[in-house]
DRENSE-621559 format. One record per residue (C-alpha): residue number from 1; residue in three letters; x, y, z. Coordinates in steps of 0.1 Angstrom, whole numbers. Layout:
% residues N
<num->NUM residu->Ala u->X v->Y w->Z> .
...
//
This chain:
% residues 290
<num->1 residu->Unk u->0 v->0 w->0> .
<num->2 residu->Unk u->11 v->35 w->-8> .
<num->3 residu->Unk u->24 v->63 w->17> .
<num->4 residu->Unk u->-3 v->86 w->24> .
<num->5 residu->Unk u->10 v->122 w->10> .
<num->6 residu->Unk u->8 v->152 w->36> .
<num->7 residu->Unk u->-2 v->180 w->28> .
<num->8 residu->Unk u->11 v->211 w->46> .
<num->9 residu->Unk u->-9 v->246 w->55> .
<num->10 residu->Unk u->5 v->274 w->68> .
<num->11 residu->Unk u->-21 v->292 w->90> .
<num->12 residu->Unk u->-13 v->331 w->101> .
<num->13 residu->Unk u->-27 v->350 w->130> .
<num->14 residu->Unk u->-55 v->368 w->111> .
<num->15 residu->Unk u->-67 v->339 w->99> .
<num->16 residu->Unk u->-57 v->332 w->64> .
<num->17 residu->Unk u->-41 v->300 w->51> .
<num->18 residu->Unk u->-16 v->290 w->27> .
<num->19 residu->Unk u->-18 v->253 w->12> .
<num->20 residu->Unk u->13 v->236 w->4> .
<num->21 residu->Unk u->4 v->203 w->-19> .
<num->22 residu->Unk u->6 v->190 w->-57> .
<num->23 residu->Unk u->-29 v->205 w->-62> .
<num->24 residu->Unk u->-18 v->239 w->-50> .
<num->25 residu->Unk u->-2 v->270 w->-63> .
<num->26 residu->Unk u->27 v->261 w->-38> .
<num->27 residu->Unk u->47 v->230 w->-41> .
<num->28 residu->Unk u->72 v->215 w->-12> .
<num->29 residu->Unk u->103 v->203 w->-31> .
<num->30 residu->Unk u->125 v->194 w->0> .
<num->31 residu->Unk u->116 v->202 w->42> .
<num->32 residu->Unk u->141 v->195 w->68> .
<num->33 residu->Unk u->133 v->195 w->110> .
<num->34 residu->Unk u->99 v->180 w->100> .
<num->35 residu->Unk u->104 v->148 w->114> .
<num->36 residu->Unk u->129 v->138 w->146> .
<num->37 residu->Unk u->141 v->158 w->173> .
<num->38 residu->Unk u->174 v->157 w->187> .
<num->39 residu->Unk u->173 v->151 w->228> .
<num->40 residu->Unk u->199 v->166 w->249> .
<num->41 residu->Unk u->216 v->138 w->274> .
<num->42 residu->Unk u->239 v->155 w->302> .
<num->43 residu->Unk u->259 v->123 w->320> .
<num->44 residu->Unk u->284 v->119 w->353> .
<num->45 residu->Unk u->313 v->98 w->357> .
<num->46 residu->Unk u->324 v->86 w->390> .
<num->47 residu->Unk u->358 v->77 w->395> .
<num->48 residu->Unk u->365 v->46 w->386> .
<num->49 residu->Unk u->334 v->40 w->373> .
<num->50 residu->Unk u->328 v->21 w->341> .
<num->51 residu->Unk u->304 v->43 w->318> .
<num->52 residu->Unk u->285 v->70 w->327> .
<num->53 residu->Unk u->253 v->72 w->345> .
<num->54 residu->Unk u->223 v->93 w->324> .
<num->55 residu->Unk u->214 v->125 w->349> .
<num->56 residu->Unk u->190 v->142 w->327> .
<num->57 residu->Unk u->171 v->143 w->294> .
<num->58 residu->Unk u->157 v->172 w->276> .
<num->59 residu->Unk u->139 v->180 w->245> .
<num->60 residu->Unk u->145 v->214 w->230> .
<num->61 residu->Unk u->128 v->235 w->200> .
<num->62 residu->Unk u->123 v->224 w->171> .
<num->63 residu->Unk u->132 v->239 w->137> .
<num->64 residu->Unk u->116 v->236 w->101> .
<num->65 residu->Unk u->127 v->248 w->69> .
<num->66 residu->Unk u->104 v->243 w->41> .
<num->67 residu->Unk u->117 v->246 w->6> .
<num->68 residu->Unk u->97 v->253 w->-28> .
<num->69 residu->Unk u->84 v->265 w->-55> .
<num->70 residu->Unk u->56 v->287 w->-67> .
<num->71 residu->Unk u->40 v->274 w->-104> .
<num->72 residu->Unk u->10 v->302 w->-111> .
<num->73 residu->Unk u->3 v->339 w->-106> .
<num->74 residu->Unk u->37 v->344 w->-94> .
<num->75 residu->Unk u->36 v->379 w->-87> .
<num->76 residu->Unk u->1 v->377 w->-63> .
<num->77 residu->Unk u->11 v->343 w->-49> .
<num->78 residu->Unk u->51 v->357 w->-39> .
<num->79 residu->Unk u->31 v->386 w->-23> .
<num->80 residu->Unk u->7 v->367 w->-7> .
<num->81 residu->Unk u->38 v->338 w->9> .
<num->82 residu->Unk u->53 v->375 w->18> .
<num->83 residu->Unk u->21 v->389 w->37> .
<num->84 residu->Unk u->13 v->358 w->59> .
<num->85 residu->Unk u->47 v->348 w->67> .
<num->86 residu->Unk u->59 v->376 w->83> .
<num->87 residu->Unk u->85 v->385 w->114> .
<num->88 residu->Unk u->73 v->386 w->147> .
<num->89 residu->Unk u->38 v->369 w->139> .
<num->90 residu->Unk u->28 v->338 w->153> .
<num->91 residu->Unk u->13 v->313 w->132> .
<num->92 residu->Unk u->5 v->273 w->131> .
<num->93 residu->Unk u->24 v->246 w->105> .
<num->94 residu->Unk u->-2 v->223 w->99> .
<num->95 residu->Unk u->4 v->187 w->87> .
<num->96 residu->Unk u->-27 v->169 w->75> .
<num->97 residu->Unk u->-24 v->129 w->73> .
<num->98 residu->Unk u->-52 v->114 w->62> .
<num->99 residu->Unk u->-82 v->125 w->81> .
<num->100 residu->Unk u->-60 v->137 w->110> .
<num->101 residu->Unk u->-46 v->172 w->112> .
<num->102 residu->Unk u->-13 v->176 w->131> .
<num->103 residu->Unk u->-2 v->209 w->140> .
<num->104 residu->Unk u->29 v->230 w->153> .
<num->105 residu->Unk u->31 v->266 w->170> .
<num->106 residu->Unk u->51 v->286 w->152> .
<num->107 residu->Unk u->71 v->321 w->146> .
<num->108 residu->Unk u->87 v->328 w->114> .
<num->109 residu->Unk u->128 v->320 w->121> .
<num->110 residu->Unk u->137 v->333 w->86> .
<num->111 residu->Unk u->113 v->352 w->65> .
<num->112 residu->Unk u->103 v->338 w->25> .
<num->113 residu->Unk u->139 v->346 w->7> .
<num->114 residu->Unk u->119 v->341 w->-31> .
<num->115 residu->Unk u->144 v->336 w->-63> .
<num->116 residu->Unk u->138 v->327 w->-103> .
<num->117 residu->Unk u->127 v->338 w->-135> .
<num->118 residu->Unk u->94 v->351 w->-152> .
<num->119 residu->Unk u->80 v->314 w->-154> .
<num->120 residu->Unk u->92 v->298 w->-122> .
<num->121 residu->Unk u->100 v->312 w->-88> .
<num->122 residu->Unk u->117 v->291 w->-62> .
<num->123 residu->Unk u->110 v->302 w->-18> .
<num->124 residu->Unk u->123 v->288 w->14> .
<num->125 residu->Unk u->114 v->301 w->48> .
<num->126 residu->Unk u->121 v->287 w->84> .
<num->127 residu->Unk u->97 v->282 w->112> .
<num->128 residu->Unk u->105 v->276 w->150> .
<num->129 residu->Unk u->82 v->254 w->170> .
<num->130 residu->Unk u->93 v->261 w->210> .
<num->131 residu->Unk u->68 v->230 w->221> .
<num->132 residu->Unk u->82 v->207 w->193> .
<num->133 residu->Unk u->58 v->183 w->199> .
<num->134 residu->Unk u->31 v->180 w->172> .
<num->135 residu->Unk u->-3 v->176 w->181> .
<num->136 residu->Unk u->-38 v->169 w->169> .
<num->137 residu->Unk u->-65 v->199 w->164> .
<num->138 residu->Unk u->-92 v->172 w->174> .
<num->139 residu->Unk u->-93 v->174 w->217> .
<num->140 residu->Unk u->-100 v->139 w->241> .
<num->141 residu->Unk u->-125 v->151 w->269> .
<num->142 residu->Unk u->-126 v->127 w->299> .
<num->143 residu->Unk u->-156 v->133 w->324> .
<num->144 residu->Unk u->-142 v->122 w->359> .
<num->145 residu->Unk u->-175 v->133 w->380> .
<num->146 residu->Unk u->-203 v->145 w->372> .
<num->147 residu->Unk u->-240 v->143 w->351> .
<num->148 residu->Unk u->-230 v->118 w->323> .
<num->149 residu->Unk u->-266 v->104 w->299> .
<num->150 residu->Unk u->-279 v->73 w->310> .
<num->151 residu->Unk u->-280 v->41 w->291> .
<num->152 residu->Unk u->-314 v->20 w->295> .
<num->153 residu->Unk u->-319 v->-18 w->277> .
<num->154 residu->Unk u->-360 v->-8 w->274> .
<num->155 residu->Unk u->-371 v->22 w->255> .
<num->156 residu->Unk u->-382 v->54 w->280> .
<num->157 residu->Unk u->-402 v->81 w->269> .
<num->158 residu->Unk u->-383 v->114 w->267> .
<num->159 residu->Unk u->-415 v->135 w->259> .
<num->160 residu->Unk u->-412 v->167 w->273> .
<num->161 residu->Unk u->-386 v->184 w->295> .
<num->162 residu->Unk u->-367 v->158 w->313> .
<num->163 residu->Unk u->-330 v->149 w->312> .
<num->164 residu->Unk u->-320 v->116 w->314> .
<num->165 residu->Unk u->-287 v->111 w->330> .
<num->166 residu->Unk u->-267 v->94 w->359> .
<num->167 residu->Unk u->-239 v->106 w->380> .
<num->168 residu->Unk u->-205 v->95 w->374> .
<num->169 residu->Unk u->-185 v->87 w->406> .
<num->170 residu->Unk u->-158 v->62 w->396> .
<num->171 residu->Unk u->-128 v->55 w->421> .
<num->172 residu->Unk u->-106 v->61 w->392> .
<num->173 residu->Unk u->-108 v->72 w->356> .
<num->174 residu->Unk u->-81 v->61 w->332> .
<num->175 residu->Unk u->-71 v->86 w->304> .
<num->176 residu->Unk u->-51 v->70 w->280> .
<num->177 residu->Unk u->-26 v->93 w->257> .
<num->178 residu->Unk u->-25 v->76 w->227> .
<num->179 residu->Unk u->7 v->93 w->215> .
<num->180 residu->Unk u->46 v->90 w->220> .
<num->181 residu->Unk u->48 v->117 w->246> .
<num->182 residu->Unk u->34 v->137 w->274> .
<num->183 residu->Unk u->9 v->162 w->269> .
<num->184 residu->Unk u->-2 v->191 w->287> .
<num->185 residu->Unk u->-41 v->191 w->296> .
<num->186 residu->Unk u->-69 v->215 w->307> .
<num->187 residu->Unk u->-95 v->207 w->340> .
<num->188 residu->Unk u->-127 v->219 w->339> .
<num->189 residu->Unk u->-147 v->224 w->375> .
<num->190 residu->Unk u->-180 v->237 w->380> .
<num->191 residu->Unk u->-204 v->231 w->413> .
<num->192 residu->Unk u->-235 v->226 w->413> .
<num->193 residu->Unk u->-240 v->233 w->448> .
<num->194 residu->Unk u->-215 v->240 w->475> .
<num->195 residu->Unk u->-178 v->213 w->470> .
<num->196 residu->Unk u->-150 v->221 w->492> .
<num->197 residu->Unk u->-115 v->218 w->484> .
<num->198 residu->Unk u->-120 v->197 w->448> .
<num->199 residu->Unk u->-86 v->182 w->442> .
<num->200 residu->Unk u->-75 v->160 w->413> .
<num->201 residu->Unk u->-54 v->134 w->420> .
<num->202 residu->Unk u->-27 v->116 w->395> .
<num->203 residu->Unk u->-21 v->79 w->407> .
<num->204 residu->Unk u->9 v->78 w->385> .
<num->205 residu->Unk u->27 v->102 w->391> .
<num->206 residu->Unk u->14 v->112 w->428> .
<num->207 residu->Unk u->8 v->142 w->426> .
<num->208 residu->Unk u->-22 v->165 w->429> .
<num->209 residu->Unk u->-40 v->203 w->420> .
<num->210 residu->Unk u->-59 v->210 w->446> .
<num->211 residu->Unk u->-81 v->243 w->447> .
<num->212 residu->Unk u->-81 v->253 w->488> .
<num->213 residu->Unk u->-115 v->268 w->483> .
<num->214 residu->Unk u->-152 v->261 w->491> .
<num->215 residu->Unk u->-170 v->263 w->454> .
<num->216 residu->Unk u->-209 v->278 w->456> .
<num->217 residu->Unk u->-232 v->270 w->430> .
<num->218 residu->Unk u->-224 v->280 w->397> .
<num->219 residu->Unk u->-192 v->289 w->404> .
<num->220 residu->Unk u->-165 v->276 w->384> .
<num->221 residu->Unk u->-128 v->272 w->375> .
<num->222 residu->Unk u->-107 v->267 w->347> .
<num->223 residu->Unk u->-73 v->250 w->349> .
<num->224 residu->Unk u->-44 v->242 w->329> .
<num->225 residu->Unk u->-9 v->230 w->329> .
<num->226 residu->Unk u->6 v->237 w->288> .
<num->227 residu->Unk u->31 v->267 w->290> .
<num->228 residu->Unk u->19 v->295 w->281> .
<num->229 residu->Unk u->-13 v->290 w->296> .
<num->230 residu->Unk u->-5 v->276 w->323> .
<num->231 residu->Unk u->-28 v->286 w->358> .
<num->232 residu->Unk u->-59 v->289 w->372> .
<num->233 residu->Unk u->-92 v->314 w->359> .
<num->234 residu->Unk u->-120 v->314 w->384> .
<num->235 residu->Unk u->-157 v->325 w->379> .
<num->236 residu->Unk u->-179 v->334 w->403> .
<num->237 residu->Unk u->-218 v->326 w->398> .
<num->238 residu->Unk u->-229 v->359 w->379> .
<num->239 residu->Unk u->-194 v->349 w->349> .
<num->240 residu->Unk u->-171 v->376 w->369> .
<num->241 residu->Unk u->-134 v->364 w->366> .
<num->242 residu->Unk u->-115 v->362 w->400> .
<num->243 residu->Unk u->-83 v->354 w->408> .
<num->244 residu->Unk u->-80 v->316 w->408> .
<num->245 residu->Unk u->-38 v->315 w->413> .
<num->246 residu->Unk u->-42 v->326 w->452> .
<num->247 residu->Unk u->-66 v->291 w->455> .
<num->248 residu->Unk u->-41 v->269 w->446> .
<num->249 residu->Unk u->-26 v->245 w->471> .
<num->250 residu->Unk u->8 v->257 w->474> .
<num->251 residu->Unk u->17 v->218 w->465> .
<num->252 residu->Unk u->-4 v->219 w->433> .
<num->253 residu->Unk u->15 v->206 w->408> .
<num->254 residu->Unk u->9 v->224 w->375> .
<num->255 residu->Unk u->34 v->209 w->355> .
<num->256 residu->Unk u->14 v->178 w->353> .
<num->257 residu->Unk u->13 v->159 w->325> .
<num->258 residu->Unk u->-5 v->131 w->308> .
<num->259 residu->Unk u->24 v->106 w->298> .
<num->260 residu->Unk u->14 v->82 w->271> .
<num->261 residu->Unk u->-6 v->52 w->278> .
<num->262 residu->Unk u->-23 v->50 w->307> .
<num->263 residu->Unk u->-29 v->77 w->334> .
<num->264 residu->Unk u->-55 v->70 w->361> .
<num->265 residu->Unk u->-69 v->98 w->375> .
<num->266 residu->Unk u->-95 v->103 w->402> .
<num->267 residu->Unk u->-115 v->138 w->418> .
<num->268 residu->Unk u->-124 v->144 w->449> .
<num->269 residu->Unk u->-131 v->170 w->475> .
<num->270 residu->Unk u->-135 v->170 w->515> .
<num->271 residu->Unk u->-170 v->180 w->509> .
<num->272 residu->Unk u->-197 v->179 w->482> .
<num->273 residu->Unk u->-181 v->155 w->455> .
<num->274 residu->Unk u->-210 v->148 w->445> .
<num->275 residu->Unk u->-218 v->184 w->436> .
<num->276 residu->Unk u->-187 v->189 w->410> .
<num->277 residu->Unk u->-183 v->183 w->373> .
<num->278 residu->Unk u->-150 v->179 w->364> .
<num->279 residu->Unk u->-140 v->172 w->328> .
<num->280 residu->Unk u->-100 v->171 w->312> .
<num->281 residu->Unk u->-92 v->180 w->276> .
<num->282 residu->Unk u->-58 v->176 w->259> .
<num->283 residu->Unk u->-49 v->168 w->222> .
<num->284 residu->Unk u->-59 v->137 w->211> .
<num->285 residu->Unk u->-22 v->127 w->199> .
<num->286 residu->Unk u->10 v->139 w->207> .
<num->287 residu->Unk u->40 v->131 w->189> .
<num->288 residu->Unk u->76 v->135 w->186> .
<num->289 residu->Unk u->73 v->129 w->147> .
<num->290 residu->Unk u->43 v->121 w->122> .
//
């Protein structure tokens, strides 16, 4: 069976996309930093010791450098790789396999340097990714407590206003990361009616985010561990944003991460569990290479 061909988009900050593919105005004829990442390994020797012993293993940046050609309407479409490819403007390098869309934040490391004749013109421009992870635009939502619909074996009438649901209090809920590395993910937490001090809980890992709060009805928090974004947003009941960073457990570990496979979560609180929804989003797939 044949490779599936990527095709490659370049999407700026206002919105507008570029399409890199055979169909396109804008060919790929070589890319480099695509695939692969180089790790850094530091090491120790002991004396006398045979070897050295691994002390630590980091993952840095990653650069791309996509090289082509433009085949119609040179002057617009040179203009055009010009506009959205600009310095000190973010953008995203998107990689579409199949039916899955990978994708890379990006700032432009080298602007489009654009050379040839009146029939031809050849471009290259470099990106750099600082998480050089991709990941998928689809999102894996977990729900570890809270209303989830109900399954019934006999038909139930849903005529007029009724929800059917049940309440989901597992032990443990196991998210599995179907990628090759760890991913950053985002907890959602709203009360229904008073919860005090909601904490999630990583079995792996043992470690915890704890909010050192009592939650009121409606009231509702937002928080996530990816750089960048990386905190806590609180709501109170009427949708004002408080300060949710002063809630924190001092111990709250956000730099948690979902490694892949398996990672068995579980929520609770010292009071009113059965009051909270708590839901986590991250990327469907993370990967070192696609």
């Amino acid at each position: 069976m044949a490779r599936t061909v990527p095709v490659y988009t370049y999407q700026a900050a206002d919105g507008r996309n570029l399409r890199f593919a055979a169909d396109s105005d804008f060919w790929i004829t070589d890319m480099s930093g695509d695939d692969g990442l180089d790790i850094e390994t530091k090491t120790s020797q002991s004396y006398g010791q045979t070897g050295k012993t691994i002390t630590n293993q980091s993952v840095g940046e990653r650069s791309v450098t996509v090289t082509g050609a433009i085949l119609r309407d040179l002057d617009v479409n040179e203009a055009l790789l010009k506009k959205l490819v600009r310095p000190l403007t973010a953008g995203r390098w998107c990689k579409t396999v199949g039916s899955t869309v990978w994708y890379l934040d990006v700032v432009p490391a080298q602007t489009p340097i654009v050379s040839g004749g009146a029939n031809l013109l050849n471009f290259q421009f470099k990106l750099k990714a600082a998480f050089p992870y991709w990941r998928t635009e689809d999102t894996a939502r977990m729900l570890l407590g809270g209303m989830e619909p109900a399954w019934f074996p006999t038909p139930v009438s849903t005529a007029g206003n009724f929800a059917i649901s049940r309440y989901k209090h597992n032990m443990y809920t196991n998210f599995v990361n179907d990628g090759n590395a760890e991913t950053a993910f985002t907890l959602y937490l709203q009360a229904a009616a008073k919860v005090k001090n909601p904490m999630l809980w990583n079995n792996g890992t043992r470690t915890f985010i704890r909010l050192n709060t009592t939650m009121q009805a409606h009231e509702r928090a937002v928080i996530c561990t990816a750089d960048g974004n990386r905190g806590c947003r609180y709501y109170t009941a009427d949708g004002a944003e408080d300060n949710g960073f002063r809630l924190l457990d001092i111990d709250s570990d956000l730099w948690m991460m979902l490694t892949p496979g398996d990672n068995v979560l579980r929520m609770t609180a010292d009071e009113g569990n059965e009051n909270l929804t708590a839901i986590v989003t991250a990327p469907k797939g993370v990967a070192s290479g696609v």
